[in-house]
SETI-490522 format. One line per 4 residues: their letters; for each residue x, y negated, z negated of N, C-alpha, C, O. Coordinates in Angstrom, 1 decimal, always signed. Last residue first. Layout:
! SETI-490522
a) X Y Z X Y Z X Y Z X Y Z | ...
END
This chain:
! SETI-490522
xxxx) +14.4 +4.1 -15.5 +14.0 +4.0 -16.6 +13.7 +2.7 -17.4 +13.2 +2.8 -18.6 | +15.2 +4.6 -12.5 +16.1 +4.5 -13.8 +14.2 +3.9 -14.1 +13.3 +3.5 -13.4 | +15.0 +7.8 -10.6 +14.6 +5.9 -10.7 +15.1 +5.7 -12.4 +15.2 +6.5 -13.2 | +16.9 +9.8 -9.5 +15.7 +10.0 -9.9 +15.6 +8.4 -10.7 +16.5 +8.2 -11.5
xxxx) +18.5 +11.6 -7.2 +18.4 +10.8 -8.3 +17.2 +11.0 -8.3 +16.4 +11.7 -7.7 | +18.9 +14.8 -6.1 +18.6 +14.3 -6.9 +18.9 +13.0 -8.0 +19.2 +13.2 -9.2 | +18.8 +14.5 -3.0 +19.7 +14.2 -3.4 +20.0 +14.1 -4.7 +21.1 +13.7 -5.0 | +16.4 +15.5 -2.3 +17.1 +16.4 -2.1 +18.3 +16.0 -2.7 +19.1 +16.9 -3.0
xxxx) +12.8 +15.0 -3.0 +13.8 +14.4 -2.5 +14.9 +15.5 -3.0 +14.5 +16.4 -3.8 | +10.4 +16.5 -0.5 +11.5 +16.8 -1.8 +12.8 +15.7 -1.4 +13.4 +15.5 -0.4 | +6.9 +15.0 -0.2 +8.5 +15.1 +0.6 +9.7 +15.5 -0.3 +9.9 +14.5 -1.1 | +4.3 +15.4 -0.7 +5.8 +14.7 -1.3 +6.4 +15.7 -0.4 +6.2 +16.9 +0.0
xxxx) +1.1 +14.4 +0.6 +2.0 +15.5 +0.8 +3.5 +14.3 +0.1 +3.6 +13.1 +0.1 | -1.7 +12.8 -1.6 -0.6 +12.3 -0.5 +0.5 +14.0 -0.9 +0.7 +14.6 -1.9 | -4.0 +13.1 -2.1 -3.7 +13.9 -1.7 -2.3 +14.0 -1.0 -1.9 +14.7 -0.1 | -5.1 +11.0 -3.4 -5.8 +11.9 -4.4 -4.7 +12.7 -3.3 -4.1 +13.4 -4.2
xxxx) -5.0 +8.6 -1.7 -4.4 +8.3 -3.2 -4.6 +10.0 -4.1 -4.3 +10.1 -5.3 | -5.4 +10.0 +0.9 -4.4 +9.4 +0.7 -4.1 +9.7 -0.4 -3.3 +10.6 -0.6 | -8.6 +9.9 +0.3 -7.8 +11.0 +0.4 -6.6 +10.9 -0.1 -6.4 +11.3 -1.2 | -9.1 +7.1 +0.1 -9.1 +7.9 -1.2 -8.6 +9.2 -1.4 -8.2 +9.7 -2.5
xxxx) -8.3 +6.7 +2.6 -7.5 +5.9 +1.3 -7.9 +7.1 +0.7 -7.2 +8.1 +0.8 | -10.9 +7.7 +3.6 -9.3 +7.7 +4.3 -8.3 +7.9 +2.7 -7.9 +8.8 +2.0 | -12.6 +6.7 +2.6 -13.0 +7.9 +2.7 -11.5 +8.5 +2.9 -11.1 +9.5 +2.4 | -12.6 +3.5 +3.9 -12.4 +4.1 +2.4 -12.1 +5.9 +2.4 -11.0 +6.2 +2.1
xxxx) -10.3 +3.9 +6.7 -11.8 +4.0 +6.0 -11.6 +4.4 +4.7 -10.9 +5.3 +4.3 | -7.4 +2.0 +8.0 -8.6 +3.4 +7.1 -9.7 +2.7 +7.1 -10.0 +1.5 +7.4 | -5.0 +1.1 +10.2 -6.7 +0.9 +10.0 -7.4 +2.3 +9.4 -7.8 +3.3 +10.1 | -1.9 +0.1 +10.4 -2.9 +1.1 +10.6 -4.5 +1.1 +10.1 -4.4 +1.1 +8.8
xxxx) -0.3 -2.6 +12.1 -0.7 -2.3 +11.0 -1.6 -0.7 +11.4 -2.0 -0.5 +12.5 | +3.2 -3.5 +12.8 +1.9 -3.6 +13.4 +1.2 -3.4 +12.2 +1.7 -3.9 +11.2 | +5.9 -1.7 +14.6 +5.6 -2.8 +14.1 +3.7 -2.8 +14.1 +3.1 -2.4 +15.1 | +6.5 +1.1 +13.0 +6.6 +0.2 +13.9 +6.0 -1.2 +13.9 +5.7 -1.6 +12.7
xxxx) +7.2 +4.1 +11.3 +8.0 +2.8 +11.6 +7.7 +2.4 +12.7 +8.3 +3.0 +13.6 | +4.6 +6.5 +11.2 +6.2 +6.3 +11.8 +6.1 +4.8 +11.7 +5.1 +4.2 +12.1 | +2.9 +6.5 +8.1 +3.0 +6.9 +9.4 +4.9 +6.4 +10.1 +5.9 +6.2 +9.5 | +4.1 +8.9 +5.2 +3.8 +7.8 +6.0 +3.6 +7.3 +7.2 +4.5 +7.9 +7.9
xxxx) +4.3 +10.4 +1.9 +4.6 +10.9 +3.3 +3.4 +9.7 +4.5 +2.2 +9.7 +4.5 | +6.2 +9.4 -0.3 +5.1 +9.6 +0.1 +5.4 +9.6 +2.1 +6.2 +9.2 +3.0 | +8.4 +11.6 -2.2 +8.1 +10.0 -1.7 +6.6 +10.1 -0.5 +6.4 +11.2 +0.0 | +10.0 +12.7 -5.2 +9.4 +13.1 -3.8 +9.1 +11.6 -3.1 +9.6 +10.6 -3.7
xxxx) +9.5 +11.8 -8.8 +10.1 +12.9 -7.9 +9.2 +12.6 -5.7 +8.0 +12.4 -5.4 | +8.2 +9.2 -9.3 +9.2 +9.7 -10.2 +10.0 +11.1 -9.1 +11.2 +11.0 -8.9 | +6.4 +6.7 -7.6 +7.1 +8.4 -7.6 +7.7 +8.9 -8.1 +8.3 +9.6 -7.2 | +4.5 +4.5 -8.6 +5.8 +4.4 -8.0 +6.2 +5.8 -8.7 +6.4 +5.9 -9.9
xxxx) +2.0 +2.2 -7.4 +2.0 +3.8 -7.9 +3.6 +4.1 -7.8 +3.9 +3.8 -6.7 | +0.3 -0.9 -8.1 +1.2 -0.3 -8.0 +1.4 +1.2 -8.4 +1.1 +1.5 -9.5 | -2.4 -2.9 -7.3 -2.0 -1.9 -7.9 -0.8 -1.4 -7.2 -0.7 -1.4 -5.9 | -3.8 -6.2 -7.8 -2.7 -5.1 -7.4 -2.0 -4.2 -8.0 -1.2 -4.3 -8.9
xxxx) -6.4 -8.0 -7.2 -6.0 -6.7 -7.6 -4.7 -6.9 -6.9 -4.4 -7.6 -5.9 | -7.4 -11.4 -7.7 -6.9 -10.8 -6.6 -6.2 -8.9 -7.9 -5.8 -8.9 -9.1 | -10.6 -11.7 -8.4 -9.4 -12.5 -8.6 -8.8 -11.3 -7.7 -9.4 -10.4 -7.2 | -13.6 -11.6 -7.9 -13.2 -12.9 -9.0 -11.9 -13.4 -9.2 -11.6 -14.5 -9.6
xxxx) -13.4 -10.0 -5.8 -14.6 -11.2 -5.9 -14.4 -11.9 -7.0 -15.1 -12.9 -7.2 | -10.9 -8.6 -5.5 -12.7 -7.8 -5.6 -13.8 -9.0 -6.4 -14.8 -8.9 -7.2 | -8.8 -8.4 -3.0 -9.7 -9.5 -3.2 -11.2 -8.7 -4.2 -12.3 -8.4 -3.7 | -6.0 -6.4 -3.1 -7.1 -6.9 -2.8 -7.8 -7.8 -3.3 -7.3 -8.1 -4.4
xxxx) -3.3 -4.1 -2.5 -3.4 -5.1 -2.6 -5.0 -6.2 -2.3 -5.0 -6.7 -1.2 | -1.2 -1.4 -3.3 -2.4 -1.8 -3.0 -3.1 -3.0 -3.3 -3.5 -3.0 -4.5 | +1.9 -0.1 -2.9 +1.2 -1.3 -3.8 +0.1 -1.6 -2.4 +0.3 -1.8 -1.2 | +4.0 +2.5 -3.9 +2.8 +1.7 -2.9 +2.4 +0.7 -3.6 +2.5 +0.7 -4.8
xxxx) +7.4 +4.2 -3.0 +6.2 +3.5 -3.8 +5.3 +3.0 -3.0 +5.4 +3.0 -1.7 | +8.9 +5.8 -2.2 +8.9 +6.2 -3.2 +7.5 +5.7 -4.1 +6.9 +6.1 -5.1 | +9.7 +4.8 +0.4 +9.2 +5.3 +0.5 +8.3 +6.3 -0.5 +7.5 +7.2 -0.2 | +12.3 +2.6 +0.5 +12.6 +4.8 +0.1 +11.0 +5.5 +0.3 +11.0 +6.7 +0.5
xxxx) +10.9 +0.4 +1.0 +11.9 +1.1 +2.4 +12.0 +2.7 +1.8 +11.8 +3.7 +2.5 | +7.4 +0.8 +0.1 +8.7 +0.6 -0.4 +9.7 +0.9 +1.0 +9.3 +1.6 +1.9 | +4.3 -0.4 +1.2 +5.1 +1.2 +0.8 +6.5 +0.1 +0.8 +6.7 -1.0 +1.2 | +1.1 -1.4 +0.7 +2.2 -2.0 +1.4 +2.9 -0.4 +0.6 +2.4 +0.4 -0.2
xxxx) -2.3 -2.5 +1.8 -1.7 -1.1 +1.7 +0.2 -1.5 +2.3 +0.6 -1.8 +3.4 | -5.2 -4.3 +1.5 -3.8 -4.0 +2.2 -3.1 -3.1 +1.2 -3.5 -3.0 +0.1 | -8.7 -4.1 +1.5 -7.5 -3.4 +0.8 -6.3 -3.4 +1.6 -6.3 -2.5 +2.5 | -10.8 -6.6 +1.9 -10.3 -5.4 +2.1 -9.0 -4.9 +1.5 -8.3 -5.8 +1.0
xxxx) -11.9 -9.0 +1.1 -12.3 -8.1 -0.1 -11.9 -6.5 +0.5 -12.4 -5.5 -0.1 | -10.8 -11.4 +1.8 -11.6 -11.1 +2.5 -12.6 -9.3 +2.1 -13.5 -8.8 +2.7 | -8.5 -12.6 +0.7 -9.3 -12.9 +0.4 -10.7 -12.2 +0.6 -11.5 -12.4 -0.3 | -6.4 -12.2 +3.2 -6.4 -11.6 +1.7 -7.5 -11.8 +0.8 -7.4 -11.1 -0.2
xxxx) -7.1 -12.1 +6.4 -7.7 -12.9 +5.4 -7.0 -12.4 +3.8 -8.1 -12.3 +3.3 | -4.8 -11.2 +8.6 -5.8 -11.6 +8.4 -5.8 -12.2 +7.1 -4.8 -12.7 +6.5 | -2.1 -11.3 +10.0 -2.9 -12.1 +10.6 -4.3 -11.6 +9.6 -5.3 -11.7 +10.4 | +0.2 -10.1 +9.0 -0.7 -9.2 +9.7 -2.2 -10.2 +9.9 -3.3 -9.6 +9.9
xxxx) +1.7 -12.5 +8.3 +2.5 -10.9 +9.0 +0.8 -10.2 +9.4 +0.8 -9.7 +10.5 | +0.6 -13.9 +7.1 +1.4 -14.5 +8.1 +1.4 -13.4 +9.2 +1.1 -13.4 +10.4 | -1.9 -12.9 +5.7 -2.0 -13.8 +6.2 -0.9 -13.9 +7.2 -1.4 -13.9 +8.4 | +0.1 -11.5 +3.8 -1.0 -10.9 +4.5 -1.4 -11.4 +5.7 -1.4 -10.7 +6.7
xxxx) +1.8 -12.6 +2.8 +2.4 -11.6 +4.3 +0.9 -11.4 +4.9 +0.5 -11.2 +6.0 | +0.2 -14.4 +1.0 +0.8 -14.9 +1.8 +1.4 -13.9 +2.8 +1.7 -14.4 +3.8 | +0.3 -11.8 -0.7 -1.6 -12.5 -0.4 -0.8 -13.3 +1.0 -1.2 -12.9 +2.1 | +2.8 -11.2 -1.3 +2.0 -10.4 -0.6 +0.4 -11.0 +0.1 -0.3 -10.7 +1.1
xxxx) +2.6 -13.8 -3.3 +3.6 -13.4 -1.8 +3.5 -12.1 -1.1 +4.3 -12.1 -0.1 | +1.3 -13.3 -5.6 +1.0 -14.2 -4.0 +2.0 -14.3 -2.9 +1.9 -14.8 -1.9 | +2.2 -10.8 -6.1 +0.5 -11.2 -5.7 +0.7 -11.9 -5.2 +0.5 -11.7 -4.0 | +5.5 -10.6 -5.4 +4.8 -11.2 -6.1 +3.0 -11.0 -5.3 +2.7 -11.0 -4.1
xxxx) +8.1 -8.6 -4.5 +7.1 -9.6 -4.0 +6.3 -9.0 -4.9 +6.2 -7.8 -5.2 | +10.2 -6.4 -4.8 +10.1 -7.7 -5.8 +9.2 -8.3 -5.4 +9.4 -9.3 -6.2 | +9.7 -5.0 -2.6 +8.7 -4.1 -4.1 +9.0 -5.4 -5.2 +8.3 -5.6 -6.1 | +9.6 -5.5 +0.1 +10.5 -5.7 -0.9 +9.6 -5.5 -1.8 +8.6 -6.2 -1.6
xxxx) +8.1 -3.7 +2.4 +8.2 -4.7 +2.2 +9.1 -4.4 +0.4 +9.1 -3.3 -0.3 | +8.1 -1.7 +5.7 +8.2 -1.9 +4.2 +8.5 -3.3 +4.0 +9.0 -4.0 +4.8 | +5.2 -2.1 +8.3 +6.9 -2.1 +8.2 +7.0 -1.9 +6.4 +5.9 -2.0 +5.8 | +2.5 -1.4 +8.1 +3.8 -0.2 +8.9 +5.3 -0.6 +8.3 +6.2 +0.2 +7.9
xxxx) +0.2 -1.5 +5.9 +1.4 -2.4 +6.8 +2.3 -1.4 +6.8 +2.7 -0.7 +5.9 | -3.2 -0.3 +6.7 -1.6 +0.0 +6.2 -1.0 -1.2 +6.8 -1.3 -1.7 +7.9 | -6.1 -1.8 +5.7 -5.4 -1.9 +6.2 -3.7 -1.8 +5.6 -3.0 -2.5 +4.8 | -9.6 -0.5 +5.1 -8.3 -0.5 +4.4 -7.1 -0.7 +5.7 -7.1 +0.1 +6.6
xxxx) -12.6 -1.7 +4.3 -11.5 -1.3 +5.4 -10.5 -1.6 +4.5 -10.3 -2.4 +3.6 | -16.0 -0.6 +2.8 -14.5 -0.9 +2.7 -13.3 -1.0 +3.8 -13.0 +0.2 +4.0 | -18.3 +0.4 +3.1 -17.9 -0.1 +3.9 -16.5 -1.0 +3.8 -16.1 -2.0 +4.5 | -18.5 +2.6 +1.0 -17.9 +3.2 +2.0 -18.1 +2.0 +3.4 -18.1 +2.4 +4.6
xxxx) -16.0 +1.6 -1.5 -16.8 +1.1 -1.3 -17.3 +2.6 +0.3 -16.4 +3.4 +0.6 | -13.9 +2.0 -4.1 -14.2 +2.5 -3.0 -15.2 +2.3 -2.3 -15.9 +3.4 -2.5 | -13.1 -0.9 -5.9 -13.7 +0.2 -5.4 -14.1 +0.7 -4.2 -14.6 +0.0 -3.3 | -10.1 -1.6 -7.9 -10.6 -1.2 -6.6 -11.5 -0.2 -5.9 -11.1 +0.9 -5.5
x) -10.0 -3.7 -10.6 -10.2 -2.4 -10.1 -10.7 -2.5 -8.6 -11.5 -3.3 -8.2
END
């Protein structure tokens, strides 16, 4: 479980990453691609290329979390594509997870089953 802590930092990764990576192959981008600690008891924040999914990623002192949310309709609404990372506050996230705006997907598929 991931708690909201309110000295918690939460770090977005901007670019998308492959929804087949593994806990430790996210623990390892962590480190390569965004230069810090996974270990370090903050919350990485990864999104899908559709934009459909998230995986929250963390250290809560005995083993590593990861949660996954993946969007049956709409896709989450995200900052713009660049290279780097974005910086919350718990207070941030929790909006986020409780408030994210869907985007209508228009094409209607809809994720197999």
């Amino acid at each position: 479980m991931i708690a909201l802590r309110s000295d918690l930092k939460v770090v977005l990764a901007t670019q998308p990453v492959d929804f087949r990576k593994s806990v430790h192959t996210l623990s390892a981008l962590v480190s390569e691609a965004l230069r810090a600690n996974p270990y370090c008891g903050d919350v990485f924040v990864f999104r899908s290329k559709r934009m459909d999914r998230v995986k929250l990623l963390a250290w809560d002192g005995s083993g590593m979390v990861l949660v996954t949310k993946w969007l049956h309709e709409g896709r989450f609404t995200w900052p713009p594509i660049r290279d780097g990372v974005v910086h919350l506050s718990a207070t941030q996230l929790a909006m986020l997870l409780e408030t994210w705006e869907l985007i209508p997907v228009t094409n209607g598929r809809s994720p197999a089953n």
